[in-house]
C-alpha positions as CSV (number, residue, x, y, z in Angstrom):
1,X,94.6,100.4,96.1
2,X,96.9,99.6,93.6
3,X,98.3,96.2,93.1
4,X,102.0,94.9,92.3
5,X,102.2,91.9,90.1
6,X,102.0,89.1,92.1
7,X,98.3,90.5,93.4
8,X,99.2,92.5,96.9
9,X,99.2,95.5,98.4
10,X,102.4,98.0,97.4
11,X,103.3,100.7,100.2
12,X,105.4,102.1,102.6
13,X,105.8,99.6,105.0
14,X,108.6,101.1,107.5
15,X,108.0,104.0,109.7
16,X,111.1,105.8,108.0
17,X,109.3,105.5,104.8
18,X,112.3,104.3,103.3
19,X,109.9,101.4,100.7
20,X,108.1,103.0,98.8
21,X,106.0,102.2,95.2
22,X,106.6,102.8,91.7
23,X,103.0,103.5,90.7
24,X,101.9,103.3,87.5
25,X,99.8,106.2,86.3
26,X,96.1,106.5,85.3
27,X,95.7,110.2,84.4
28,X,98.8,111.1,82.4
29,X,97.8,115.2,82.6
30,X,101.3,117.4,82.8
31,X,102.0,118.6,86.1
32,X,101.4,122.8,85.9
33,X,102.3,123.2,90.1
34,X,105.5,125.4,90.2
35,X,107.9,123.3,91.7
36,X,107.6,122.9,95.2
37,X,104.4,124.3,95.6
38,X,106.2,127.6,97.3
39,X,106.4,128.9,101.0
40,X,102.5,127.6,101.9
41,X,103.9,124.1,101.0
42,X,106.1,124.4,103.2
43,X,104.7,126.0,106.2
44,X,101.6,123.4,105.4
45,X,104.0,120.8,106.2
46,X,105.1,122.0,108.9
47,X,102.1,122.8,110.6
48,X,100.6,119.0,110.2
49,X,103.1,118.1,112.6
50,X,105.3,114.8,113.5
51,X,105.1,110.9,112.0
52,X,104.7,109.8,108.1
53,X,103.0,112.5,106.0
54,X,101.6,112.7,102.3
55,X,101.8,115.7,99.9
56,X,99.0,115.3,97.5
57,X,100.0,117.2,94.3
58,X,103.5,117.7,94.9
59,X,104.8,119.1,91.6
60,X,107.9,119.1,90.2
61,X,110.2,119.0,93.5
62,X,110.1,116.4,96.5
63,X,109.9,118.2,99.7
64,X,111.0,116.9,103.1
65,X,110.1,118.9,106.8
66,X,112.4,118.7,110.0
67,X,110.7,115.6,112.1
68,X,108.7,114.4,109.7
69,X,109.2,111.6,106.7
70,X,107.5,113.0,103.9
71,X,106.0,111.3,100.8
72,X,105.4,113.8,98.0
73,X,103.3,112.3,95.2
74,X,102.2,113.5,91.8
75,X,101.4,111.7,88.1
76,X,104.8,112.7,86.9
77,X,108.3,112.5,88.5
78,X,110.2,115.5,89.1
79,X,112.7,117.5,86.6
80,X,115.2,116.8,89.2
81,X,116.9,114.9,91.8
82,X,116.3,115.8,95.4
83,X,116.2,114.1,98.2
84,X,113.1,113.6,99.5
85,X,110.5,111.0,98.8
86,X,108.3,111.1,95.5
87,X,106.0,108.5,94.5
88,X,104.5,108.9,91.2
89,X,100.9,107.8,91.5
90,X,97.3,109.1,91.1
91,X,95.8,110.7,93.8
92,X,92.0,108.8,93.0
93,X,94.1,105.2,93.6
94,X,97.0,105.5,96.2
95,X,98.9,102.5,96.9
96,X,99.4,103.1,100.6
97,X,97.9,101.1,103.0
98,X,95.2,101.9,104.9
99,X,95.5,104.3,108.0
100,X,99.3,105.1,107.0
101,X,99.6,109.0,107.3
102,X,99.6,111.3,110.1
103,X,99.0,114.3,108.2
104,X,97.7,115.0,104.2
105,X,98.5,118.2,102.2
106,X,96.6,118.9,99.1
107,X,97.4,122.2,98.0
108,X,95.3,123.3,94.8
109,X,94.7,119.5,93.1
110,X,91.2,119.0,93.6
111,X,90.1,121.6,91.1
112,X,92.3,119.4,88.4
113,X,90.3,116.6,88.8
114,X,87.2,115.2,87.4
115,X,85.9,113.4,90.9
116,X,87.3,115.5,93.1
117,X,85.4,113.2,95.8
118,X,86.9,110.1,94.9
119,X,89.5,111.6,95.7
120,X,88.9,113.1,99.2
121,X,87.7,109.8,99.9
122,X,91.0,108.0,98.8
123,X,93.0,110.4,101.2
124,X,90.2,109.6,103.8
125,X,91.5,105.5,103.4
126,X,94.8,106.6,103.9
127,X,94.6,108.3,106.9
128,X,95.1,107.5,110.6
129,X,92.4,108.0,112.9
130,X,93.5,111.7,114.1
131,X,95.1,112.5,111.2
132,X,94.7,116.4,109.6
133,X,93.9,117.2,106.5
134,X,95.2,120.5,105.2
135,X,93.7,121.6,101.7
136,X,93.1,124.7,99.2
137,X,90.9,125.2,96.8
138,X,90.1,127.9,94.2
139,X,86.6,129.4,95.2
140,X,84.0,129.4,92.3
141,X,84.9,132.6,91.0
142,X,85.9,133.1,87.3
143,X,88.8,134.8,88.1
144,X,90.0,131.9,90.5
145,X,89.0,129.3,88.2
146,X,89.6,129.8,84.5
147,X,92.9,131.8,84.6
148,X,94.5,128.6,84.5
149,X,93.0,126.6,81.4
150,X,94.1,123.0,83.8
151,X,91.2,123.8,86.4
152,X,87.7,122.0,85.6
153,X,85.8,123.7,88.5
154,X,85.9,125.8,91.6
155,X,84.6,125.5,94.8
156,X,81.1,127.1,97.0
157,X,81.7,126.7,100.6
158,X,78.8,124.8,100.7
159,X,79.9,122.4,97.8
160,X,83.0,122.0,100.1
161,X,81.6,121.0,102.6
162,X,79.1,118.5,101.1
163,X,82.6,116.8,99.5
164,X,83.9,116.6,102.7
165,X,80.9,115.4,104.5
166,X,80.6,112.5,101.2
167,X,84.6,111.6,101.4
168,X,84.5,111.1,105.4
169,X,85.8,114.2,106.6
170,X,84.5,116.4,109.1
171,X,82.6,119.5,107.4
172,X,81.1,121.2,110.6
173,X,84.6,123.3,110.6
174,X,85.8,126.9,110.2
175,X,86.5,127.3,106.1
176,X,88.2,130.4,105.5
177,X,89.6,132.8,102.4
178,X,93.4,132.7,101.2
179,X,94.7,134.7,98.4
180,X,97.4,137.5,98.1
181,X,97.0,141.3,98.8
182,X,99.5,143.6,96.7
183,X,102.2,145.1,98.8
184,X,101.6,142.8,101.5
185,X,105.0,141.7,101.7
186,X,106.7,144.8,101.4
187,X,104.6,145.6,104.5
188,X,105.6,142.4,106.2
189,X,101.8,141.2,106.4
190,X,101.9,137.9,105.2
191,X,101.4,136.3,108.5
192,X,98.2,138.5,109.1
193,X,96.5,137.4,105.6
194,X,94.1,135.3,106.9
195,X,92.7,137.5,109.7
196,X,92.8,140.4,107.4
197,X,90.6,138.2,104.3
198,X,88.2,137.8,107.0
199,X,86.8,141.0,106.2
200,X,84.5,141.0,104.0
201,X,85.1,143.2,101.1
202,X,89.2,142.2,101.1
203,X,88.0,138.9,101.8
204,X,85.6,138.5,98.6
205,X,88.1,139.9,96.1
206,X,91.4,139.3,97.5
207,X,90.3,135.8,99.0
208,X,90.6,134.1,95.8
209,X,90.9,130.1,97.8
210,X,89.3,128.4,100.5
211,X,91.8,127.2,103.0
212,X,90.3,124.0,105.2
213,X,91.8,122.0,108.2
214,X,89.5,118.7,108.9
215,X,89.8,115.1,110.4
216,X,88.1,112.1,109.6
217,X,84.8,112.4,110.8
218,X,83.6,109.5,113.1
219,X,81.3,107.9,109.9
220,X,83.5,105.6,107.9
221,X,84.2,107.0,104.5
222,X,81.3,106.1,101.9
223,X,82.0,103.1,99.4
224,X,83.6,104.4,96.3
């Protein structure tokens, strides 16, 4: 957890979210997420529900969600002024108290990182005790992987799982393929993705991400 100058704790303290940090960065890497992470950050949001939720990774553009305070945070401050919450922080060292979020998004950040566990375990600290995490990952497939020259690995199920399982997250849960399917929009199947990328041809070379919903599991999160 970071520290302010006079040696305490920085975070939000109120449940509007209204004080937040100025965190000063570690890991000064430039930001590739197109800004606002798209439609999935959005419906991701959305689907984590009420209370105080983080957005691990945000990108260029805070986001905010009907119901919900949300506290987008990246290493670099957006290219613009909105008006939503962003924090500029790194994601292996959050300076929010312990137990502080409702719900974690962290859409496509773990393969940028170089202890992608530390990191899952930082979230872990974070969260309240039924808290959800949503999260994406590129599966270990070159074409998921080294098309962008910013990602250091990709992800087995199995090695997801074990992360999970070493950061204090529930692993015994249903992991399943995302990824885009040409023409599906023009066909209005968007919504269906997921069931259809359960198949398993479409799934293996259409399914180009894992897609995972967990909670903290009932071990405490291993010292870092």
């Amino acid at each position: 957890m970071n520290m302010d100058t006079e040696g305490g704790p920085r975070w939000p303290t109120g449940r509007d979210g209204s004080e937040i940090v100025d965190a000063n960065l570690t890991n000064q890497r430039t930001s590739t997420a197109r800004p606002g992470g798209g439609r999935f950050v959005e419906a991701g949001l959305r689907t984590l529900g009420f209370g105080i939720l983080v957005n691990l990774g945000a990108g260029t553009t805070a986001r905010t969600t009907p119901g919900a305070v949300v506290i987008n945070v990246d290493h670099v401050l957006p290219s613009q002024t909105e008006s939503g919450i962003f924090v500029v922080a790194d994601v292996t060292a959050l300076p929010f108290r312990n137990g502080a979020f409702n719900g974690i998004l962290a859409k496509d950040v773990l393969e940028h990182l170089q202890d992608p566990i530390r990191a899952l375990r930082e979230a872990r600290a974070v969260a309240r005790p039924d808290c959800q995490l949503l999260l994406t990952v590129p599966r270990a497939i070159a074409r998921a992987v080294w098309d962008d020259p910013t990602h250091v690995r990709g992800f087995t199920s199995k090695a997801l799982r074990t992360a999970l399982k070493m950061s204090g997250w529930r692993e015994d849960i249903p992991i399943h393929r995302m990824g885009g399917i040409p023409g599906a929009g023009r066909l209005r199947l968007d919504r269906h993705l997921e069931t259809i990328l359960r198949l398993p041809m479409l799934g293996h070379w259409f399914g180009t991400n894992w897609i995972v919903r967990t909670s903290p599991s009932s071990q405490p999160s291993p010292s870092q």
